[in-house]
N, C-alpha and C positions, 0 to 999 in steps of 0.2 A: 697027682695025675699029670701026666705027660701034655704039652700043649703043642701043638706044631711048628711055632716057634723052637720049643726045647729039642726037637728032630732034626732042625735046618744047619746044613752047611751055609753059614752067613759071612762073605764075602765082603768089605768096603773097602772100593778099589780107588779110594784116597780119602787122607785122616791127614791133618797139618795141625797139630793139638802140642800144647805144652807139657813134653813128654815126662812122664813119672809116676808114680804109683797112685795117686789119683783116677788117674787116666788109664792105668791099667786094669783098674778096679771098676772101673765102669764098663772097661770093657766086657771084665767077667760077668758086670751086673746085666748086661745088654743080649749077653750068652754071642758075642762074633766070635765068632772061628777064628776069624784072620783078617787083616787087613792091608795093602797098600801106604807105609807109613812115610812119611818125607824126611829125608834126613840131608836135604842141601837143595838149595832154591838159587841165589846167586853166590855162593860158596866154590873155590877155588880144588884144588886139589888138594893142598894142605888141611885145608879149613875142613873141609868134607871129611877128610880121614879122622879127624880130629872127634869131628860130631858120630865117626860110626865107632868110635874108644869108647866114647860117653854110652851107645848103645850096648855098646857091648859090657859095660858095666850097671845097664838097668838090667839087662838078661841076667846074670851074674846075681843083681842083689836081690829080682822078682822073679826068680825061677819057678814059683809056684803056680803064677799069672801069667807069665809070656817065656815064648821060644821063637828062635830065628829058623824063620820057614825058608828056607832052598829049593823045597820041590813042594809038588802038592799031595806026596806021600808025607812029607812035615804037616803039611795041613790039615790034612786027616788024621794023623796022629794027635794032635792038638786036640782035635774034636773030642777024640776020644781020651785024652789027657785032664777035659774036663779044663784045658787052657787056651790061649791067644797066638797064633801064628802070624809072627811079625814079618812083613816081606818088607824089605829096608827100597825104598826109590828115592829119584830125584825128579825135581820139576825141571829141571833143566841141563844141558850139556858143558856148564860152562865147570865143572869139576874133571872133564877130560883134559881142560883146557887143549892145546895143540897138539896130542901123544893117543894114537888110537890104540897103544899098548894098554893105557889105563884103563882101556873098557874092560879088558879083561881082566886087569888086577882087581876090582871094582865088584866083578861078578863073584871073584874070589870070595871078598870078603860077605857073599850075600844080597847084593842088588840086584833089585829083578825085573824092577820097571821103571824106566828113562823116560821124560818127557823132552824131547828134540829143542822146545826152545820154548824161555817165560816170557810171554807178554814181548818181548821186543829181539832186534836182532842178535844173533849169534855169530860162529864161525859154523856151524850149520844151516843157518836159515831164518827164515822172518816168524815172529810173533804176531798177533791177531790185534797188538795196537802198534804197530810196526806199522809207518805212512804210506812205507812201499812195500809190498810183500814181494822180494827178490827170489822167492823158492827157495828150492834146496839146491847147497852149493855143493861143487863138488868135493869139495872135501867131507859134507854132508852125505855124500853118497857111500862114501866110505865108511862114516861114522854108522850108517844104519848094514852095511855089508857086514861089521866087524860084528854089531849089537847081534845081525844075525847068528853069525858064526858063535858065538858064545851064547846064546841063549837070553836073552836080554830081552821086555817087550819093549816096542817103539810106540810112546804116549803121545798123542797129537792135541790135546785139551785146550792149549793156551798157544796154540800153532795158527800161525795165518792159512789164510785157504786154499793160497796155490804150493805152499811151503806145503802141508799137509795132503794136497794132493800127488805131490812130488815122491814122497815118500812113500805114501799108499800103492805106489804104484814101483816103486824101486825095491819095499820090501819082498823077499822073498819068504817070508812067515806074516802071520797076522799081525797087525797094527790095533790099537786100539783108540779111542778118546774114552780115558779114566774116569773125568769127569765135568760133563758139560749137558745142558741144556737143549732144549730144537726154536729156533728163532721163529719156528712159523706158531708160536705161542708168546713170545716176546723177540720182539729183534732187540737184537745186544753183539757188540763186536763178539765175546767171549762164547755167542750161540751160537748152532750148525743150523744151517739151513735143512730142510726136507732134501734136498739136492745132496748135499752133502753127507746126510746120513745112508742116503742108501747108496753112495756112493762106497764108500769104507766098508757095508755090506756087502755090497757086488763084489768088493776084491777078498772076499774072507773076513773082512774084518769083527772090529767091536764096537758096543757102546754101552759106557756105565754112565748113569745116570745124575747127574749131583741136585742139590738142593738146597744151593747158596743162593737166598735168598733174592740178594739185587739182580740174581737171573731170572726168577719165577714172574710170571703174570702180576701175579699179586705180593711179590715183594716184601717187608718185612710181615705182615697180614697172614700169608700163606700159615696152609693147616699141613697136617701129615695125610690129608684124603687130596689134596693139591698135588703134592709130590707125586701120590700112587699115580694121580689124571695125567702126571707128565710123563713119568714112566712110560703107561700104556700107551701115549700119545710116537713115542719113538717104541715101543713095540708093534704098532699097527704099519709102521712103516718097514721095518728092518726083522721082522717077525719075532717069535719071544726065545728063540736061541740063541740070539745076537744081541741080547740086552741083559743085564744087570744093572748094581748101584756102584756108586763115588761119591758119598755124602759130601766132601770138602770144610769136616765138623772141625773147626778152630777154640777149644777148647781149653779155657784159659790166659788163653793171648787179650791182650787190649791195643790202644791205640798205637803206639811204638812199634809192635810188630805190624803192623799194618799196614804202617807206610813204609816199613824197613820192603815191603813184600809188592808195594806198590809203587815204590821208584826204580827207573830205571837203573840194573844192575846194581838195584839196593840202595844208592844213595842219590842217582839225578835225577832229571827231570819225571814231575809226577804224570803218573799215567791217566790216571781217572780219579774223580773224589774218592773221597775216604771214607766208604759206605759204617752205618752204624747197621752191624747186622745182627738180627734178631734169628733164630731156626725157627723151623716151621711150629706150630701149635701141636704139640705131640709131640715130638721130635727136638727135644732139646739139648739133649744129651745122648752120647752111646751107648750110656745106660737103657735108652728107650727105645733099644731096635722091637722088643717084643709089640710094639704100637705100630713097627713099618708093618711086620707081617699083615694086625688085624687088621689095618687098614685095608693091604691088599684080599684079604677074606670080606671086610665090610662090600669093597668092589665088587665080588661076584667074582674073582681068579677061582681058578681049577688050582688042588694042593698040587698038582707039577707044575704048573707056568708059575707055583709060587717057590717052589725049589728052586726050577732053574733061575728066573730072574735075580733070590735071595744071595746064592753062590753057587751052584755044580755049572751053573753057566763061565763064570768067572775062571772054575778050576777045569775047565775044559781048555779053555782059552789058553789059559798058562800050562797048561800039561803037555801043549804044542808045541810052544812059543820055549818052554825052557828045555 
């Protein structure tokens, strides 16, 4: 028997997991379409190239579980593949390093969604634990001109708020936050305010929803029917077209990676403790997207606002944007 899980285009518009067949295979167990997958955080241009060889020899040796999604006719093919549409990003700009030529090599190779800046300053702009949030500079301005011209999304998640405002508004296509939280459920530097959110609505924008814990109300505690309530909490405000998810599932990583992800440009000054995170009670694995859905059916969701928020929201977005 078919379940409506097994129907859904499932969209996770960020996954920072220790990549390999494992992780592949959960995926398949999980039934996601497609995902938002990170392949450079503070990684240079070398280093970066380097991690998307490695990619492209997981594709190569799990071709039976994943393909590399370019459009979202890849992504629906996947569906229909019975497989995983990997859409390769970055959390950060700093693999362009000073050459706006590499955005487009970049794109070449399959990158589709860019976050502007991790946690602290760039050569484009301030991070959300950045002391001053300087905006977007102009050479930032540039950077999201080019990102437009090639079809590239511009991810604001871990972007300070006048940085983030700067862009929202410099973009000439949709903007999105991948994956973040609404502060008027927890204040947290790395959460939007209500302001905020319907601000990146007003310009067209997006919001995926994540469910890393140190962001939730309830913290390592939280359930998968907590997640649904934050969801619909940034759907009430930004309405349910303009929302999907961004789990932010770290899968397999431990301590090491963690502060590699939490110091400044990877190795200085620490940003924040070094949370012990636990996923939500349901939701502990990618394997267990079938629990997001019944969650959102436990809620009382209509099976469309359970579509679009799962993924056709997601592949709208990008069917723009790319």
């Amino acid at each position: 028997m078919t379940t409506l899980h097994d129907d859904l285009i499932v969209f996770d518009g960020l996954i920072i997991s220790d990549w390999g067949r494992p992780i592949f295979e959960a995926m398949a167990q999980g039934g996601l379409t497609a995902a938002n997958c990170t392949c450079s955080v503070w990684e240079n241009f070398r280093d970066t190239m380097t991690a998307i060889g490695a990619w492209n020899a997981h594709f190569r040796d799990n071709a039976d579980l994943i393909v590399k999604a370019r459009s979202v006719a890849d992504i629906r093919r996947a569906k229909a593949e019975g497989k995983t549409g990997i859409v390769l990003g970055f959390q950060n700009t700093s693999a362009f390093e000073d050459r706006l030529e590499f955005i487009e090599l970049f794109k070449e190779q399959g990158i589709g969604i860019v976050q502007m800046t991790y946690n602290t300053q760039n050569l484009v702009g301030s991070g959300c634990y950045e002391s001053t949030d300087s905006g977007l500079s102009d050479f930032g301005n540039e950077v999201v001109a080019e990102m437009n011209r090639v079809g590239m999304l511009c991810d604001l998640s871990h972007v300070g708020p006048k940085t983030s405002e700067e862009v929202i508004r410099a973009s000439k296509k949709p903007v999105a936050y991948s994956h973040c939280l609404p502060a008027g459920l927890k204040p947290h530097p790395r959460n939007k305010t209500d302001e905020q959110l319907r601000f990146i609505a007003d310009h067209d924008g997006f919001v995926g929803v994540t469910m890393f814990p140190p962001f939730l109300a309830a913290g390592n505690g939280a359930t998968v029917d907590d997640y649904v309530a934050a969801i619909d909490y940034i759907v009430n405000l930004v309405g349910e077209e303009r929302v999907g998810f961004g789990t932010d599932f770290t899968m397999g990583y431990g301590a090491r990676f963690f502060e590699y992800l939490n110091r400044d440009k990877g190795y200085a000054r620490q940003l924040t403790e070094i949370w012990e995170v636990e996923f939500p009670d349901g939701l502990g694995s990618i394997a267990d997207f079938p629990n997001l859905t019944a969650a959102m059916e436990r809620a009382g969701w209509s099976d469309v606002k359970i579509r679009r928020v799962m993924g056709e929201n997601w592949l709208a977005l990008l069917d723009r944007v790319w």
